[in-house]
C-alpha positions as CSV (number, residue, x, y, z in Angstrom):
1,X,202.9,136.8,164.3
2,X,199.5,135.6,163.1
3,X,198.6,134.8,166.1
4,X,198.9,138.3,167.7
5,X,197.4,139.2,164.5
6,X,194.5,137.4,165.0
7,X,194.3,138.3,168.8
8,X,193.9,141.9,167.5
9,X,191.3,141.7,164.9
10,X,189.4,139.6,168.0
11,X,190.3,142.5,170.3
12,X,188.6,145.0,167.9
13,X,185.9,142.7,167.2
14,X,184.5,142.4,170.6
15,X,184.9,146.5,171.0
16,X,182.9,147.0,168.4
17,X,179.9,144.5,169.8
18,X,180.6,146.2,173.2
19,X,179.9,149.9,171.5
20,X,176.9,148.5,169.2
21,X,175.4,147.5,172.6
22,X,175.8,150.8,174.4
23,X,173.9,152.5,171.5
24,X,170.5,154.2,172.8
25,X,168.0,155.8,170.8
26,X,165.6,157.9,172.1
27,X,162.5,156.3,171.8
28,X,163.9,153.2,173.6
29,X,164.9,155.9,176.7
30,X,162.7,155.6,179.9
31,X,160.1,158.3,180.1
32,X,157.0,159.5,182.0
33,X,153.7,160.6,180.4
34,X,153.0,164.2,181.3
35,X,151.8,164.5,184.8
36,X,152.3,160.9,185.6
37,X,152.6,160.0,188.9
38,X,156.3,159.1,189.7
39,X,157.5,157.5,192.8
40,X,161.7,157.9,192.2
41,X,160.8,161.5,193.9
42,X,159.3,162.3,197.4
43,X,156.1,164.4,196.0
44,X,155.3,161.7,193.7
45,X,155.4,164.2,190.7
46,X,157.1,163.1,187.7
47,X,156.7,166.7,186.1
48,X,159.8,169.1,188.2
49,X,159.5,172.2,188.9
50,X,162.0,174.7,187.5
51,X,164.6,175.5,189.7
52,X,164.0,178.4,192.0
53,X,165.4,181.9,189.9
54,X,165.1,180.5,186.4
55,X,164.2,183.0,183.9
56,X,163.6,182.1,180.5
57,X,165.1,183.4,177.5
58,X,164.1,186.9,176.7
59,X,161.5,187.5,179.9
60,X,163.7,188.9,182.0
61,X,160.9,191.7,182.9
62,X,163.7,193.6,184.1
63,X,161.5,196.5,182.9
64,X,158.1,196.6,185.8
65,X,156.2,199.1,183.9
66,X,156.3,197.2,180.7
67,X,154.7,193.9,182.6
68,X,152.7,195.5,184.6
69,X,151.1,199.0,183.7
70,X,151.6,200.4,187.1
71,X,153.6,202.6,189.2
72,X,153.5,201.5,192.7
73,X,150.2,200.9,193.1
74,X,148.7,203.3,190.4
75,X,147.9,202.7,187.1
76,X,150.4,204.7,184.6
77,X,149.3,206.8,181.8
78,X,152.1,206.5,179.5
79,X,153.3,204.2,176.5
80,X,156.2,202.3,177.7
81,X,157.9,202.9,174.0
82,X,157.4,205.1,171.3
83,X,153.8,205.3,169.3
84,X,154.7,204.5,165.7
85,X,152.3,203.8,162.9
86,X,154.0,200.2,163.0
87,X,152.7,200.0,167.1
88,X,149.2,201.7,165.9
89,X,148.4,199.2,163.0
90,X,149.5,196.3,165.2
91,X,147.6,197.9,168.0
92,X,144.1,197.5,165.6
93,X,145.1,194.0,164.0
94,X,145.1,193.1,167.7
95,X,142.2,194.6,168.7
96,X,140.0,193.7,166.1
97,X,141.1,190.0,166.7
98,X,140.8,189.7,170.2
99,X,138.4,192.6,171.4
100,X,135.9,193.5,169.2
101,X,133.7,190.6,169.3
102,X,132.6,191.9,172.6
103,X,133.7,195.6,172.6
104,X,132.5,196.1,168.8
105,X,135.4,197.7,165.7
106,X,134.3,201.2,167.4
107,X,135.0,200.4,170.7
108,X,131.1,201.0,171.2
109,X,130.6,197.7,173.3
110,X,128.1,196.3,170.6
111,X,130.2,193.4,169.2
112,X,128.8,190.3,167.1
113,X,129.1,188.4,169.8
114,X,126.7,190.9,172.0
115,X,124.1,190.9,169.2
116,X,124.0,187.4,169.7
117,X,122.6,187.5,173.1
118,X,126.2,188.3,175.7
119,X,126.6,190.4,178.2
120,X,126.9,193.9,176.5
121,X,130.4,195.5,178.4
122,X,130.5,199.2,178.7
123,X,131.6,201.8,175.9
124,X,135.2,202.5,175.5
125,X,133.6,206.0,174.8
126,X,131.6,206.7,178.2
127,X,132.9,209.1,181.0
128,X,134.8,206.7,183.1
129,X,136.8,205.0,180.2
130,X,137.4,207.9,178.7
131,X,139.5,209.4,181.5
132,X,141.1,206.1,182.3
133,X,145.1,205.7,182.2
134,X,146.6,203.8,179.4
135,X,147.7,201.3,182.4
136,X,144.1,200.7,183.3
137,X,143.5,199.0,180.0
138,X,146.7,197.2,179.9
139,X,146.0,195.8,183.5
140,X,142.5,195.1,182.3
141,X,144.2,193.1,179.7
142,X,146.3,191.4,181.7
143,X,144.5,190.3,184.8
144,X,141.0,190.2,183.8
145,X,137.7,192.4,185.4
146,X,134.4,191.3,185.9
147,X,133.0,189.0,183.3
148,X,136.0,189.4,181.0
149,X,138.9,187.0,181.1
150,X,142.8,187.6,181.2
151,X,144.4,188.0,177.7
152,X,148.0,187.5,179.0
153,X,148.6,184.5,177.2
154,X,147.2,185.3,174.4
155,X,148.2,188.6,173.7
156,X,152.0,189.3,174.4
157,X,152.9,192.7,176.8
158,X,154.1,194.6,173.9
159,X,150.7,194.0,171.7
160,X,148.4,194.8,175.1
161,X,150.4,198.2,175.2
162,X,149.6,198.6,171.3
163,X,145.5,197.5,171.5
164,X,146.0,200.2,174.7
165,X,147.2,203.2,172.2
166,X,145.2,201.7,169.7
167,X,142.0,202.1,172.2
168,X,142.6,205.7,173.0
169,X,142.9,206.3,169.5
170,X,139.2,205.5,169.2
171,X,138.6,207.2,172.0
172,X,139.5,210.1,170.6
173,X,137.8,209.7,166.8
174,X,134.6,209.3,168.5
175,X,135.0,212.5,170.3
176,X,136.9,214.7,167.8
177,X,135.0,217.8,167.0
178,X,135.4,220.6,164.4
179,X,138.4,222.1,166.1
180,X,140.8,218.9,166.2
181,X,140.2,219.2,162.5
182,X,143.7,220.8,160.9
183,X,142.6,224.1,158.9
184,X,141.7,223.2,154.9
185,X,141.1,219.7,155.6
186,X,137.7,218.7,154.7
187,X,135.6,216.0,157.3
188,X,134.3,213.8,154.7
189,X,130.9,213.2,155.1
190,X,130.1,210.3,152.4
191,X,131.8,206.5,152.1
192,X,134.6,206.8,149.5
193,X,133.7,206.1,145.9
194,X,132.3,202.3,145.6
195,X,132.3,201.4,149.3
196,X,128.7,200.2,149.7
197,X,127.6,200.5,153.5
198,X,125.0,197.6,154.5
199,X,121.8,198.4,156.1
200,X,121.5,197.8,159.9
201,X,119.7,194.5,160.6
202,X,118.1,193.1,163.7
203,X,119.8,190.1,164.3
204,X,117.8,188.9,167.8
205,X,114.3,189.9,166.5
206,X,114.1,192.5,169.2
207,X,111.4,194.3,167.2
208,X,109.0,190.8,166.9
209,X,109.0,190.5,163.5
210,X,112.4,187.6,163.6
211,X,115.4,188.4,162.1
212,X,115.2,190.6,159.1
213,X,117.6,190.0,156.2
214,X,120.5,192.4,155.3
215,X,120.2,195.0,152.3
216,X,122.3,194.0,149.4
217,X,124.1,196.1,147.1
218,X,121.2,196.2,144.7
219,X,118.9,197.2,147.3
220,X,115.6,195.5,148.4
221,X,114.5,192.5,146.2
């Protein structure tokens, strides 16, 4: 009897070693550097590529229009989902992030980044740009034109389509006149009580004289 006894606690003794041996963790697992060359496959590539048809989670972009601004061939000139004040305020945060440096807070193509010596890009608020479909803009966005680089991975589809609403809204306050205003409502001609709008500065020295230093609150020193 003690001897089967003993056999048993052996038994269960040499499992356990055999289990402690199989343990893994992960940093002891084999793996390959990012783009390190591999030869276990044909092209050499340690990196795969997905398998044909995935789709990741959420990007089905089951939904063309959405992903693409266009109809066909032709840009659309539609919002692909409601215009809220949620979409419009998003639409400016955006904007003001990733577009203004060049295209300026008024859409006036004079950002800081312009002032310091880039190619100026063309008014939001000239003829052309003005009749443009809300598709241009999100295509624009998307793909790139000219001297201006693609924004897609920066800037998800449904923020393009809001800096897009958001861009015709300028449009639009820079061309309002008298009659788009509703009847009592005064246009206010003045900064609101105790917003203090700096002076203008040269900030190339375009006029020869250097840079000139910004007006303070208190005025001229």
């Amino acid at each position: 009897m003690r001897v089967r006894h003993a056999s048993t606690l052996l038994l269960a003794a040499t499992a356990l070693l055999l289990l402690a041996g199989c343990r893994a963790d992960m940093q002891n697992q084999p793996y390959k550097r990012p783009l390190a060359e591999s030869d276990f496959y044909a092209d050499h590539r340690s990196a795969r590529p997905l398998v044909e048809g995935t789709v990741a989670r959420g990007d089905l972009r089951a939904d063309t229009y959405l992903y693409t601004g266009k109809i066909g061939k032709d840009d659309g000139d539609y919002m692909p989902f409601a215009v809220t004040t949620v979409v419009m305020a998003r639409g400016r945060e955006r904007f003001n992030i990733y577009c203004s440096p060049c295209h300026g807070e008024a859409g006036d193509g004079n950002g800081m980044i312009v002032q310091r010596g880039l190619k100026r890009p063309p008014s939001y608020h000239n003829g052309r740009l003005r009749k443009a479909p809300l598709g241009y803009f999100f295509d624009v966005m998307t793909n790139g034109f000219g001297a201006m680089l693609d924004y897609s991975q920066q800037v998800s589809p449904q923020d393009r389509w809001a800096i897009a609403a958001y861009i015709r809204a300028l449009q639009l306050s820079q061309g309002a006149t008298q009659a788009d205003v509703p009847s009592g409502v005064k246009i206010a001609d003045a900064p609101p009580e105790g917003v203090v709008i700096a002076a203008p500065y040269d900030t190339q020295g375009v006029t020869g004289q250097g840079s000139a230093t910004p007006a303070t609150q208190g005025g001229p020193q």
